[in-house]
GUTINU-307784 format. One record per residue: x, y, z of N, C-alpha, C in turn. Coordinates in steps of 0.001 Angstrom, whole numbers, plus 500000, padded with zeros to 6 digits. Layout:
BEGIN
XYZXYZXYZ...
end
This chain:
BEGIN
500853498810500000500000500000500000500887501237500000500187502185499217500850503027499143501292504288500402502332504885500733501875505981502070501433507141501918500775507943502529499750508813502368501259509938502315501122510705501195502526511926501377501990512832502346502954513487503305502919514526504326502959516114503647504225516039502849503853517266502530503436517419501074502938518818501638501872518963500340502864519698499020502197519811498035503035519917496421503558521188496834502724522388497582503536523435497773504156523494498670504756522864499256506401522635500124507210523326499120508372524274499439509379524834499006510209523614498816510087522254498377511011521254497895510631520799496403511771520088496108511244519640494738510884518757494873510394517418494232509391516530494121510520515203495162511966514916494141512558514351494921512928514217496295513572516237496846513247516319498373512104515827498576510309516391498371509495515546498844509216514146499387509859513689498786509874511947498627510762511326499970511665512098500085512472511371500992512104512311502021511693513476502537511116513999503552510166512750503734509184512880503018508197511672503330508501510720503817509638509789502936510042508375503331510619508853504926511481509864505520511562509748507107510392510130507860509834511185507375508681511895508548507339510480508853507019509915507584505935509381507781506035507813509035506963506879508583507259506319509867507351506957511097507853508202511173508014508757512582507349508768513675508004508363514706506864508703516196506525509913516228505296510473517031504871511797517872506076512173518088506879511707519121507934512133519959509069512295518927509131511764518251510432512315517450510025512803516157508775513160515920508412514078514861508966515721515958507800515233517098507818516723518327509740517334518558510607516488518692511887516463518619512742517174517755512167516254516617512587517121515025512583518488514600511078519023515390510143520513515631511632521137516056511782520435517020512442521231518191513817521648517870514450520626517422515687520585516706515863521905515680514696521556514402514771522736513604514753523652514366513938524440515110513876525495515603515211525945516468516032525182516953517160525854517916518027525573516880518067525073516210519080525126514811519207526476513992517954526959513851517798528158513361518161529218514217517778529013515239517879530362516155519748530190516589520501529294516589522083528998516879522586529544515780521774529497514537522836530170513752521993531568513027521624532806513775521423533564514014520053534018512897519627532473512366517965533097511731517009533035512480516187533914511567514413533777512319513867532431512050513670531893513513513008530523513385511406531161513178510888530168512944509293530041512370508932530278514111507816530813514687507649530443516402506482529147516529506508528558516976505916527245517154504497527809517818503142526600517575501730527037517719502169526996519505503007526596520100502767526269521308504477526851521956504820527076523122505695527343523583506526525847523526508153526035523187508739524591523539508300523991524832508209522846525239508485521984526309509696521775527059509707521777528434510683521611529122510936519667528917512428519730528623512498518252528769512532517252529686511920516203529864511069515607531160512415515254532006512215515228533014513641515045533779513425513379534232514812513322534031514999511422534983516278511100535409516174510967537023516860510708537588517782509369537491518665508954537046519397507879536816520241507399538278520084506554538966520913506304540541521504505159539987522889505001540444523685503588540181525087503730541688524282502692541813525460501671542965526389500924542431527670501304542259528392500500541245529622500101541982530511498930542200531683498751542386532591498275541789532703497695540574533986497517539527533240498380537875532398499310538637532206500529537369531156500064536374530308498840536503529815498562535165528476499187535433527744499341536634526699499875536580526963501524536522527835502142536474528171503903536356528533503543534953528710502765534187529595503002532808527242502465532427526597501528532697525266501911531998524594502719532458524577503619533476524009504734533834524573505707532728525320505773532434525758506871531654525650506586529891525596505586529578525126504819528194523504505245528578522596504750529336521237505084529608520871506661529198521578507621529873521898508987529960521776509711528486522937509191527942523453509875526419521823509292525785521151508068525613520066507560524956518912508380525465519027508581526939517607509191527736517712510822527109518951511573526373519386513001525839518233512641524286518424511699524056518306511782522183516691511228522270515722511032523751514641510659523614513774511460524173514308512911524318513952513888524787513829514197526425514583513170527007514314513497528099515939514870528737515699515029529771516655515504530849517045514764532003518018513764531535518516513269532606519693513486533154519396512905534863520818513815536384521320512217535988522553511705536386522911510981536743523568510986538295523514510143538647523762510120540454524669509015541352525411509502541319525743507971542372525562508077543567525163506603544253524511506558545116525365506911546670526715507176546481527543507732547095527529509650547215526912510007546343526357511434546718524913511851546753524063510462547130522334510441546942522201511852548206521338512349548176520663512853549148519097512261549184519121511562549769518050510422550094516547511140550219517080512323551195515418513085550789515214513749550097515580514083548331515723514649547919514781513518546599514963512377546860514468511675545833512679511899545590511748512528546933510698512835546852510256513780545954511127514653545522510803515712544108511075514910542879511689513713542499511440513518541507510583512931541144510002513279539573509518512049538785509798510838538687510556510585537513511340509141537206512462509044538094512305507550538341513569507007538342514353505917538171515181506178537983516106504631537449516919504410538073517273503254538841518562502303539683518641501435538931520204501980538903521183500468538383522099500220539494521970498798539967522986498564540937523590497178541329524375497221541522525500495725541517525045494997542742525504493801543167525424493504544230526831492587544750527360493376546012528261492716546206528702491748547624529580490789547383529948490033548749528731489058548334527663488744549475526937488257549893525863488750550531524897489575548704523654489918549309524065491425549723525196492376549723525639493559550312525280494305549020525067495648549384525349496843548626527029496802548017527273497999547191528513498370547115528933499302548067530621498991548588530418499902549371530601502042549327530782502170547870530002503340548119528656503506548257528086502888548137526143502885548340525685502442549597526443502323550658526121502105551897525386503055552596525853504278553012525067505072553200523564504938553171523964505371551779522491506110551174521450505052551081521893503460550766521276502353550907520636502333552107521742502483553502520673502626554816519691503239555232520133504689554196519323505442554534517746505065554094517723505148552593516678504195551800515672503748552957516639502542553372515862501266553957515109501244555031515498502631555869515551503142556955514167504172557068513513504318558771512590504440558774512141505948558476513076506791558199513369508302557757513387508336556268513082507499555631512847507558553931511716508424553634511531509191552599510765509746551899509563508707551356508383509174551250507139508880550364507402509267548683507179508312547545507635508357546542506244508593545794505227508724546633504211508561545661503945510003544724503427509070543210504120509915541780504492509855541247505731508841541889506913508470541084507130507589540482507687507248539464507540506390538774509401505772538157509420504254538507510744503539538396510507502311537998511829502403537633512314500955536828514077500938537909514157499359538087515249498932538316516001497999537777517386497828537611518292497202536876518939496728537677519139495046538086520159494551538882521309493798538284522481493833538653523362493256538431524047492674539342524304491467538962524908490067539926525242488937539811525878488438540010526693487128539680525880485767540098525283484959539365524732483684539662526140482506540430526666483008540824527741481814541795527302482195543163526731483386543040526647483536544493525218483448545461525098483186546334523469482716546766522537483686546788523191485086546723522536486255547319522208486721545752521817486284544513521904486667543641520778488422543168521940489433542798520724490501542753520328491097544098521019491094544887520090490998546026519848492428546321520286493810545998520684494595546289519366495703545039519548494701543947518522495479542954516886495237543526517435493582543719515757493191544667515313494209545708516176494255546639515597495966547602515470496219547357515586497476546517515400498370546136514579498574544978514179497600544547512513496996543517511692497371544322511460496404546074510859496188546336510546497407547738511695498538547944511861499780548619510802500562547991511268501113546996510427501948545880509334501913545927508877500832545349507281500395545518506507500508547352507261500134548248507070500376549422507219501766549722507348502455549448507565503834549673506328504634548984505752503834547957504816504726546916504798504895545659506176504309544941506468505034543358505581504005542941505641503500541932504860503097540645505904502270539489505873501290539380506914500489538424506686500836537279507599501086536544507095501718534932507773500654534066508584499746534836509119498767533642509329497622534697509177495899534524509999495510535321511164495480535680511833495134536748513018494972536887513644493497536318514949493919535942515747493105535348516848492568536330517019491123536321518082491125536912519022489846536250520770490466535628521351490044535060522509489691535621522815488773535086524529487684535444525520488738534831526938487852534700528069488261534214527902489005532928527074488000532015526868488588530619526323489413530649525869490687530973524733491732530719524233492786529902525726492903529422525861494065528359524306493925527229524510492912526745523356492748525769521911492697526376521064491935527412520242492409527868519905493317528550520999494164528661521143495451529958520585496571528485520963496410527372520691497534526875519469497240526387518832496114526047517260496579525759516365496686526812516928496260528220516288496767528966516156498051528964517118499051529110517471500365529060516117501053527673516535500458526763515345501126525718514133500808525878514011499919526687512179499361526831511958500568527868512812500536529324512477501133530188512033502640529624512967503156528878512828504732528598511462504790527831511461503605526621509826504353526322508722504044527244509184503044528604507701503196529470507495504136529975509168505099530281508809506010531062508198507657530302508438507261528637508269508463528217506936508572528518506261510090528563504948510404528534504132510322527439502754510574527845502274510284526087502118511681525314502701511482523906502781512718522718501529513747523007501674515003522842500489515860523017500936516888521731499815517570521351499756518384519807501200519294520082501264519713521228502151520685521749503481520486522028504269518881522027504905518427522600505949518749521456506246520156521965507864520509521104508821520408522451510037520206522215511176519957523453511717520690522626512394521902523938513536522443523611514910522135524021515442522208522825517360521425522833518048522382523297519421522545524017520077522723524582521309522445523737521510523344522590522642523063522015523814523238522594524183524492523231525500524917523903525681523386524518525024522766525558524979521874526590525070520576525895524181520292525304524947519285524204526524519460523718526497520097523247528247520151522675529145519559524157528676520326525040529619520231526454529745518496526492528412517961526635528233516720526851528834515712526197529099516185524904529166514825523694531058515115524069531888516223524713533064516329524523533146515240525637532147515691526929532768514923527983532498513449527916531582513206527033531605511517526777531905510517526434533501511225525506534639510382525121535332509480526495534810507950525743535270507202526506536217506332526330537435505888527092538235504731526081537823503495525705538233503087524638537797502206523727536979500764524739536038500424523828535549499140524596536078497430524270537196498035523000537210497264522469538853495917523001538339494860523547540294494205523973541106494502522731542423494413523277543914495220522892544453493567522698545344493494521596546475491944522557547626491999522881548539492305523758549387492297524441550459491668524567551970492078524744552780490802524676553082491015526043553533489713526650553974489481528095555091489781528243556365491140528853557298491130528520558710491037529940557470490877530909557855490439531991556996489518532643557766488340533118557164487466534109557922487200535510557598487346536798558389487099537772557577486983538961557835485566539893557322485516540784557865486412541869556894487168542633557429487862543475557681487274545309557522485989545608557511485005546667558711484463546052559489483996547386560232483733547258559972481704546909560691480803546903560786478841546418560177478641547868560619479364548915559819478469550158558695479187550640558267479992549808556685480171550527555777479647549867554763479580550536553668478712550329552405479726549366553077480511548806552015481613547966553278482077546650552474482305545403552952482570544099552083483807543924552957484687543468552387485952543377553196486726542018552573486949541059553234486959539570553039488513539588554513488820538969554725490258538576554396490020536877553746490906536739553296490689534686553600491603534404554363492319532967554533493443532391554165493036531178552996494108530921552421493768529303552572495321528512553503494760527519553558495548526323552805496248525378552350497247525239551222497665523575551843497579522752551626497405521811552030497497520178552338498718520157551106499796519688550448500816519442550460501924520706551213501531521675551300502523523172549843502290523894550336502305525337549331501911526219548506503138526015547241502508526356546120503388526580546322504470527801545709505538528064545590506811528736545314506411529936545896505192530480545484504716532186545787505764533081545568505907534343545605506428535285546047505231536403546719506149537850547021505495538795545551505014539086545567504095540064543995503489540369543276502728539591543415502822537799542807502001537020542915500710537006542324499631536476542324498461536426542069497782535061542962496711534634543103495983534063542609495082533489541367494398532621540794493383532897541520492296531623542019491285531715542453490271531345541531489334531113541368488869529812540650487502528977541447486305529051541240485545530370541537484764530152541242482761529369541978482327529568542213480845528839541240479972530132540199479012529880540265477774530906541825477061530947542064476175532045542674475320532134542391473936531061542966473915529915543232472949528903543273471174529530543504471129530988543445469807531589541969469730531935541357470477532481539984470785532687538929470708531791539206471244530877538561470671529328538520469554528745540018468966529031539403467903527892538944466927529225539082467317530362538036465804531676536631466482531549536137467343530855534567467463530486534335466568529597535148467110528260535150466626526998534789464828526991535514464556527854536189462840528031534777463072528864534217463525529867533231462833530765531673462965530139531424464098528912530870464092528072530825463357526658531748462402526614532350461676525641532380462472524309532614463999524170532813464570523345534644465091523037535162464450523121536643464386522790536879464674521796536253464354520532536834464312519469536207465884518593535556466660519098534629468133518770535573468943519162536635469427518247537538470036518359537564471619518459535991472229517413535566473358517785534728473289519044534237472513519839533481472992521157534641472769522010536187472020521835536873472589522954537683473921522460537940474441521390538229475646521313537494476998521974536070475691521664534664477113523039535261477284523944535422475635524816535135475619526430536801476323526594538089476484525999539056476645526287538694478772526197538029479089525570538466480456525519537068481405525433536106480526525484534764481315525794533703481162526190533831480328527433532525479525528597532825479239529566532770479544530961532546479372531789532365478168532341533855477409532200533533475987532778533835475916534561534096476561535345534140476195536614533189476698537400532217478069537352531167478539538389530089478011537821530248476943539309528708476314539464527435477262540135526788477094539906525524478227540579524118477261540323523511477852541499521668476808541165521399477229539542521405478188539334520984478079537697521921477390536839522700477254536674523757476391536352522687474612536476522780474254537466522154473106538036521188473216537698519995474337537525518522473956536620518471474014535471519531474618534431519902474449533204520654472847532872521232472485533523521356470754533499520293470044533331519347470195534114518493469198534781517280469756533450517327471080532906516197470806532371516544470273530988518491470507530039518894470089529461518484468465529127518807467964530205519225466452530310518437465784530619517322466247531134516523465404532369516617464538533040517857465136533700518501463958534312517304464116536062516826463245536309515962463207537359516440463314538427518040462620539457518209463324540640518632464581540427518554464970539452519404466748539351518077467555539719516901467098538527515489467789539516515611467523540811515676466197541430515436466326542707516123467078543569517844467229543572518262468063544095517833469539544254517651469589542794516546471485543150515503471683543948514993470427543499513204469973543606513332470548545533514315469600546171514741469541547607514966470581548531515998471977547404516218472727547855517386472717548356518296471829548227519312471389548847520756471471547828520246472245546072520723472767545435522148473612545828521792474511546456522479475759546782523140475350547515523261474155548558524339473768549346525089472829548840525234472177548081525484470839547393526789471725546461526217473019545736527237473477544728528484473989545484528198474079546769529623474950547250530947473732547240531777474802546241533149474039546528533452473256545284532321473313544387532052472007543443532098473244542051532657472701541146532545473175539778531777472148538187532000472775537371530890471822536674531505470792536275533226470150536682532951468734536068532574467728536896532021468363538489531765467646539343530163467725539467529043468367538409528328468293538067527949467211536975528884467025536061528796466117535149528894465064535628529835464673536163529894463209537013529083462727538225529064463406538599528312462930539714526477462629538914525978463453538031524990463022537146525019462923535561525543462101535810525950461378534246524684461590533489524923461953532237523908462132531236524165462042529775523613461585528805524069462506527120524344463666527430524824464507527308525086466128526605525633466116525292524946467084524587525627467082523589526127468949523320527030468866522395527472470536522423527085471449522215525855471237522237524923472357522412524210472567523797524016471276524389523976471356525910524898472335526505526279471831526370527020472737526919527295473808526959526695474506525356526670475865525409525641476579526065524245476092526219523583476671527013523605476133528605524374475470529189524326475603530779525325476077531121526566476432530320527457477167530935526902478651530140527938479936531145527515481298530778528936481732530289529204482880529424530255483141528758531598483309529882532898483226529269533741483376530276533991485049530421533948485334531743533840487238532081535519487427531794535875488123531673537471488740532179537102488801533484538872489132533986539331489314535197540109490837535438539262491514536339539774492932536344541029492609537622542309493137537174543250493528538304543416495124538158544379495421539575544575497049539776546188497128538760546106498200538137547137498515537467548549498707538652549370497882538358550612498667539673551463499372538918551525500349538209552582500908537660551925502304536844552558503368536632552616504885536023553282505009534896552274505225533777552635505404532618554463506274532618553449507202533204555213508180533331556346507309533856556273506513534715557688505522534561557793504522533950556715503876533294557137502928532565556249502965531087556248503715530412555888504404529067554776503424528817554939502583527797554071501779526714553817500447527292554046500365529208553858499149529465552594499235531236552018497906531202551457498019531931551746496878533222551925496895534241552139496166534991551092495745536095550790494544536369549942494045537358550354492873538304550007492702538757549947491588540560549390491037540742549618489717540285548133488976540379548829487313541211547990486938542432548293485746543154547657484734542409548612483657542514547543482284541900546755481547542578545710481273542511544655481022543376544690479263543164544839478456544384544790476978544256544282476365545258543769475513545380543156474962546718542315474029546012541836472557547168541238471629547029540044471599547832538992470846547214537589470635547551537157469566547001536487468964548088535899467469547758536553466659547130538128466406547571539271465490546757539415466240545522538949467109545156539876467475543818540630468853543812541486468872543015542407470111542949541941471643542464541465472426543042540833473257542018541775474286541898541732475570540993542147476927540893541768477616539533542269478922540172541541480786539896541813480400538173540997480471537585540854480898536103541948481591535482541630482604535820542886483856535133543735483825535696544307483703537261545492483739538174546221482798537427545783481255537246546658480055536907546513480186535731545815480995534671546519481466533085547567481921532878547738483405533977549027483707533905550007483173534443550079482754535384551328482139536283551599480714535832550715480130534966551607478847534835551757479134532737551077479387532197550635479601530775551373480504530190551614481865530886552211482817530392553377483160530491554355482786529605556073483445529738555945484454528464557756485000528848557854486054527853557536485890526578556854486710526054556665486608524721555461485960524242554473485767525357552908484836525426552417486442524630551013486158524352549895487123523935548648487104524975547956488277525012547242488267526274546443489530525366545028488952525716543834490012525614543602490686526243543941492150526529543345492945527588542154494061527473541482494695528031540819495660528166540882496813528966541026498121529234541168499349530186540013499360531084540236499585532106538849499884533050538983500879533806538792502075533457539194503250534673538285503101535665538738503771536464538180504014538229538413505419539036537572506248538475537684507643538764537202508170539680536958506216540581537012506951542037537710506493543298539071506140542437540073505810543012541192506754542491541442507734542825542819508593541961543016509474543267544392509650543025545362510391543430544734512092544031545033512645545081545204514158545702545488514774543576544156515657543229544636516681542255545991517586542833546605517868544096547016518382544510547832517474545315549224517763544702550551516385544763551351517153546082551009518032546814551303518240547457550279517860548767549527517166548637548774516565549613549079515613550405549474514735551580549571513870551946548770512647551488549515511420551358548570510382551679549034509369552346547832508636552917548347507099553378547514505725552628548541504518552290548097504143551572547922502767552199546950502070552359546572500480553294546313499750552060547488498277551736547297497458551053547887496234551147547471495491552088548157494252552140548364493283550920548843492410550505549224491536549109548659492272548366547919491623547253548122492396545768547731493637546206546843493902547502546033494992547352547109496082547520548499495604547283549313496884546803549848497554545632549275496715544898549302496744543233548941498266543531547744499486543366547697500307542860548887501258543031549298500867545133550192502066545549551299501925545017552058501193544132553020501408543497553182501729542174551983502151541521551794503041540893551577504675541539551143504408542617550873505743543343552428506514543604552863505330543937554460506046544120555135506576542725555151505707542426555600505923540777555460507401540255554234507518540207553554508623539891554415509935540484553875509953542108554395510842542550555665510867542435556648509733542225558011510006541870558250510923540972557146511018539719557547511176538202556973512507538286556489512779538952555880514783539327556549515046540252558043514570540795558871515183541923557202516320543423556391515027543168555261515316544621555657515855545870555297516836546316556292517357547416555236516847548740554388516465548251553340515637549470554247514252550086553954514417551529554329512843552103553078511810551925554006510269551444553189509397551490553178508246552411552450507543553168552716506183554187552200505372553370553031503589553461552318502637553151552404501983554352551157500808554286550691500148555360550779499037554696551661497838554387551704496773553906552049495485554810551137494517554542551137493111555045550783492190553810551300490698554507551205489666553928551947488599555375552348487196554706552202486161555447553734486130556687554891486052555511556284486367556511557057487592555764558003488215556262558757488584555624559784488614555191560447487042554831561480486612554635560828486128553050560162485843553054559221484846551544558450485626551096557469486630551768556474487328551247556045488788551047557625489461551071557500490762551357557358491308549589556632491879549011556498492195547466557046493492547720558112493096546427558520494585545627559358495514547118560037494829548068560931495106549073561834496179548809562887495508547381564049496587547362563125497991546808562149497572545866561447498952545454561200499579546462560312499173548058560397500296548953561445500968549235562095500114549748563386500588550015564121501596549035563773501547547801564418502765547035563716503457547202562715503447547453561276504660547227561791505950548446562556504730549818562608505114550808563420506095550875564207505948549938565403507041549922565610507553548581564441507667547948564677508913547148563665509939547757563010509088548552561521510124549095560507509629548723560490509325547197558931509224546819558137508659547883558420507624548720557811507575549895558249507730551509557500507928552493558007508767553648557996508306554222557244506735554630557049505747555822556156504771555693556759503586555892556312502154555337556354501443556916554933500826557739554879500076558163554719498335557811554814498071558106554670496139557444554206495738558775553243494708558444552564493423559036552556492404558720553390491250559550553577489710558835552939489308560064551714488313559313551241487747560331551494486325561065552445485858560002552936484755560276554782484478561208554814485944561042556084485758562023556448485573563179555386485326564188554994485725565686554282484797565958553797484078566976553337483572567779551137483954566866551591485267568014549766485889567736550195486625565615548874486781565495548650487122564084548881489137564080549602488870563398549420491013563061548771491020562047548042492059561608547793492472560664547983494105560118547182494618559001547206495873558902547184496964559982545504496714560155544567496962560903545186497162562416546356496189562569546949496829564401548081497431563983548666497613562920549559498974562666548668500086562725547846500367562356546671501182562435546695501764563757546531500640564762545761501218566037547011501070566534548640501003566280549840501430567306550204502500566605549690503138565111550098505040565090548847505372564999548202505215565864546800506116566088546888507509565721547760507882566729548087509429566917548132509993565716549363509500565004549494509986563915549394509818562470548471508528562180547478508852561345546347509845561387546178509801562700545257510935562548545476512483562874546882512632562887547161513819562674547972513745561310547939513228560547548282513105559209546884513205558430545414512653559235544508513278558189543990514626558567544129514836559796543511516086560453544746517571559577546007517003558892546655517738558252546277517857556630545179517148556587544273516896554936544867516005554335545393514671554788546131513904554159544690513062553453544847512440552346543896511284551839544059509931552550543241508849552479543539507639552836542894506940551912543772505596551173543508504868550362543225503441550903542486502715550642542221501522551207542301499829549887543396499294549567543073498332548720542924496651549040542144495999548420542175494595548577541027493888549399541095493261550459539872492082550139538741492941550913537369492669550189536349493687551059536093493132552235536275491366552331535198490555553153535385490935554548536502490817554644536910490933556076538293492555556603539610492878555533540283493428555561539505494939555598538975495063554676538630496569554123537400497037556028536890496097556254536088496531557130537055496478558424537697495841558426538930495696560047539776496892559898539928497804558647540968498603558604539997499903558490538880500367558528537992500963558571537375501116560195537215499787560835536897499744561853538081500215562818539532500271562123540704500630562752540800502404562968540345502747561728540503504221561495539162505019562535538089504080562744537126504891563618538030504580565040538206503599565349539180503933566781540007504791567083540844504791566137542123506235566126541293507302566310540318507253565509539927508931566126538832508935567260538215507880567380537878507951569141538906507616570337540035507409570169540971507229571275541882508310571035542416508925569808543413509701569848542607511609570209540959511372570259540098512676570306539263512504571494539418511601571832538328510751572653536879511317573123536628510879571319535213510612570983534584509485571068532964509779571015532254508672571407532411507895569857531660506370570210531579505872569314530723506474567787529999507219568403528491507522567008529634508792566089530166509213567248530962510856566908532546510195566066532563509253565945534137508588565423533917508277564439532898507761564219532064506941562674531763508418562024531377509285562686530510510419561550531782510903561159533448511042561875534385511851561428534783511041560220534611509627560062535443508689559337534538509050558078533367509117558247532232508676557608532097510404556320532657511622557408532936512849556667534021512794555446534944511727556082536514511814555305535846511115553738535091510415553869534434510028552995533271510846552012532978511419552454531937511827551864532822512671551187533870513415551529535119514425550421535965513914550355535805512719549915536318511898548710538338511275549431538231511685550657539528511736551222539426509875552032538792509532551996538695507997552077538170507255551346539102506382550220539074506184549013538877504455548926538315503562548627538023502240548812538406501424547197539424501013546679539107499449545921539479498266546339538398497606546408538214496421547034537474495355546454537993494327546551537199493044545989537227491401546508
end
């Protein structure tokens, strides 16, 4: 059938313009016909003609609040993909992290959108702590009006899956708003369902078209936007390995690999604090005891899959109901059926799924019960400015046994046993721009990072070496002894005496009788850590969240209730200030 033409013969076009005006306008939505209006008109008026004046005054563009709880950046990197899309669909959207929410502030808006990770077990991130309590807490705002969609992100290995987007689904709505889209909640892979979620959500939330519905654009502000939205590439790099070196010494009981990876083409625009993410290889012994327990040995392209793009070791209950509905293998229902799922997988990976319920699979089974293999983000340890076109990282090899068999870390035992000089390695950039350095190198800092979690500060040093920093810096470093396990030693020690750094405590917990750790270097310079922050020094915190990051946190509220002697509520709010201006700095994982 033919389409009805829009404009009429006396349009100032010729027949051909006609035609293709037509062929775009006539598909067009309301909203992006109303858009188009809008466009022409600030187009005209930017470059100093008389626009036509519209039957109706422009429209203000609908505002939407975007909130993301993020801790290795992927929910702030789709808040801001959401953002640039929510610009071109006429809306006005804030973006927010939930580390500068003002919690009662969310009652004036309209829309809103949470994207948020979930970390540990069932936890917030911990910049979203706060504002999460606050949320949850009996001082929350009434939302009614409002209208949201939520986006969760979370790892199916873990029991608490989502757990963090689930609140806050189920906050919202308790408070009063109004769901305008369901919530989504996605695994490792997300990128691809994360973004049509994102476009479904925006047209639930758009309003409906009215005769009048011109939006006015914001050209100046646009321009600003599209400069600041250059992002580095998304795309992996491949790398040559041009250093390998264990940094443990033959008699300790831990392997801890120094990596230096080469660019071709010069390293990307990293920053101190950034992170690394590495594509790694399965274990090739591990593959072919699927292969062999699947009696698929001889499918030479499905072990080229399982070796470099599936997820053969995290078991998870979905994992286990994707078997069972694969295979039908009947005690595998029952195990779900039981509930007894979720305890059964701990410790266990999938070739101890296969065996233990023997079945056909065939290679297509396997592609749908396993999920793609993620990279592995590490902290960058090294400063472009000292070491040009190369990137250096710290990564421990992860090994240990469960249920009689040998297991270990994916990417750790890629590099440390797989990778010598001259290997190739897929990498990707991951900045973390909210982990960086005093703008002002004359600032103090102190830096807490036991094992790898000292990877960033020696880039931190670096750095400040390479800007002759007239700021003092402390490190706070532990690990197991310090005869076997002290990393990158003579480097302090030079650091020590050129300056770049000013004072290095160490904690070996294995040298003594009782255990040291960070955390009681902490509380024997009370004093003067905290007259090192009370002098505006920063404090950096790196490495494990579960237990370290909170013992060395819980260290820093003591110092300043014993060295001020404040109460407990009054020690937390000082720690809790250093934070909020950005002077207590957290990567952790």
């Amino acid at each position: 059938m033919a389409r009805h033409a829009i404009l009429p013969r006396t349009a100032p076009f010729g027949e051909s313009e006609r035609a293709s005006l037509d062929a775009v306008l006539g598909p067009a939505t309301p909203v992006q016909r109303a858009w188009l209006a809008g466009f022409l008109a600030g187009l005209d008026a930017a470059g100093g003609q008389t626009a036509a004046v519209p039957a109706a005054p422009p429209k203000a563009a609908e505002p939407l609040l975007i909130l993301y709880a993020s801790e290795s950046g992927n929910c702030e990197t789709l808040a801001n993909t959401m953002a640039k899309l929510a610009r071109k669909n006429g809306f006005k959207p804030k973006v927010v992290d939930f580390f500068d929410l003002d919690v009662a502030s969310l009652a004036q808006e309209k829309r809103i959108v949470a994207i948020a990770a979930t970390w540990g077990e069932g936890e917030p991130p911990a910049r979203a702590m706060r504002a999460y309590g606050e949320l949850m807490g009996d001082g929350a705002p009434r939302l009614d009006g409002v209208e949201f969609g939520v986006l969760a992100l979370g790892d199916t290995s873990y029991a608490e899956f989502c757990a963090t987007g689930k609140a806050l689904d189920a906050r919202f709505e308790a408070l009063g708003a109004t769901r305008a889209q369901a919530r989504a909640d996605l695994d490792l892979d997300f990128e691809t369902p994360a973004a049509a979620w994102i476009k479904d959500t925006l047209k639930a939330l758009t309003p409906p078209p009215s005769a009048d519905n011109v939006v006015a654009v914001d050209f100046a502000a646009r321009a600003v936007e599209d400069d600041e939205d250059v992002e580095p590439s998304r795309e992996p790099k491949v790398v040559e390995v041009v250093d390998h070196v264990n940094l443990n010494s033959s008699r300790s009981d831990k392997e801890t690999i120094h990596l230096a990876l080469e660019f071709e083409d010069g390293a990307p625009a990293y920053e101190p604090g950034d992170s690394l993410e590495i594509y790694p290889e399965n274990d090739p012994q591990l593959v072919d005891e699927i292969l062999t327990a699947t009696n698929l040995s001889g499918d030479e392209a499905l072990r080229r899959m399982l070796l470099s793009e599936r997820d053969i070791t995290t078991l998870s209950a979905t994992t286990v109901e994707r078997f069972a509905k694969a295979t039908g293998h009947a005690d595998a229902q029952k195990l779900i059926d039981s509930g007894e799922a979720k305890a059964w997988i701990e410790g266990r990976h999938l070739i101890d799924l296969i065996e233990t319920f023997p079945a056909a699979i065939t290679a297509e089974h396997l592609g749908t019960i396993t999920r793609p293999l993620p990279p592995r983000a590490y902290s960058i340890a090294s400063s472009r400015k000292e070491v040009g076109d190369e990137v250096h990282l710290v990564i421990a090899a992860v090994r240990y046994a469960t249920h009689g068999r040998a297991r270990s870390g994916v990417a750790s035992t890629h590099v440390a046993d797989r990778m010598k000089n001259g290997a190739k390695l897929r990498v990707k950039l991951k900045p973390n721009r909210h982990f960086r350095l005093p703008q002002d190198p004359a600032t103090d800092i102190i830096m807490v990072g036991p094992g790898t979690g000292v990877a960033p500060f020696r880039a931190f040093v670096q750095e400040r070496r390479a800007v002759a920093a007239p700021g003092r810096s402390w490190l706070f470093f532990g690990d197991r002894q310090f005869t076997h396990d002290f990393l990158y030693q003579l480097e302090w020690q030079e650091a020590l005496e050129d300056g770049s750094l000013t004072k290095i405590d160490v904690a070996f917990s294995r040298d003594q009788p009782e255990k040291v750790y960070v955390q009681d270097r902490i509380d024997q310079h009370a004093r003067e850590l905290v007259e090192w922050l009370d002098g505006g020094a920063s404090l950096y915190v790196c490495g494990d969240a579960t237990k370290m990051a909170k013992d060395v946190r819980n260290a820093v509220v003591r110092a300043y209730a014993t060295v001020k002697s404040l109460g407990a509520a009054e020690a937390e709010a000082a720690v809790a200030a250093l934070e909020r201006a950005h002077r207590y700095q957290q990567d952790v994982y």
